[in-house]
N, C-alpha and C positions, 0 to 999 in steps of 0.2 A: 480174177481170171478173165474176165469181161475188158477189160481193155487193158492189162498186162499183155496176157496170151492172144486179145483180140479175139475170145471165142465167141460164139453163139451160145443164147439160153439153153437153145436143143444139147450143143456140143460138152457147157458147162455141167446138164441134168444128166447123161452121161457117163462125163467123167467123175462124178458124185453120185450115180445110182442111184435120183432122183427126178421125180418129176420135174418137169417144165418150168408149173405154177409156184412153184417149192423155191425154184433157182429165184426167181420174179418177187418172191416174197421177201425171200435170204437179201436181195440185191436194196429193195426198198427200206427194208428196215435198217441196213448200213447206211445207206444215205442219208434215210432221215437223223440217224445218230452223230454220222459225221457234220452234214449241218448242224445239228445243236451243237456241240461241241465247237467248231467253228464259231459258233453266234456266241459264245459265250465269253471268247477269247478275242471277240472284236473289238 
């Protein structure tokens, strides 16, 4: 949603009727999975 929609954490927490720290966490743990993934197919 974060750079699809270009929202905000505020606007993503929101539109998912979650906190803030929630969206920040969600976004981290995707990233870090998508680098592994990534790393493993290099």
């Amino acid at each position: 949603m974060r750079h699809y929609l270009d929202l905000s954490d505020a606007e993503i927490a929101e539109a998912m009727r979650v906190r803030q720290s929630t969206v920040r966490s969600m976004i981290a743990r995707a990233l870090a999975r998508l680098l592994r993934e990534l790393g493993e197919h290099a």
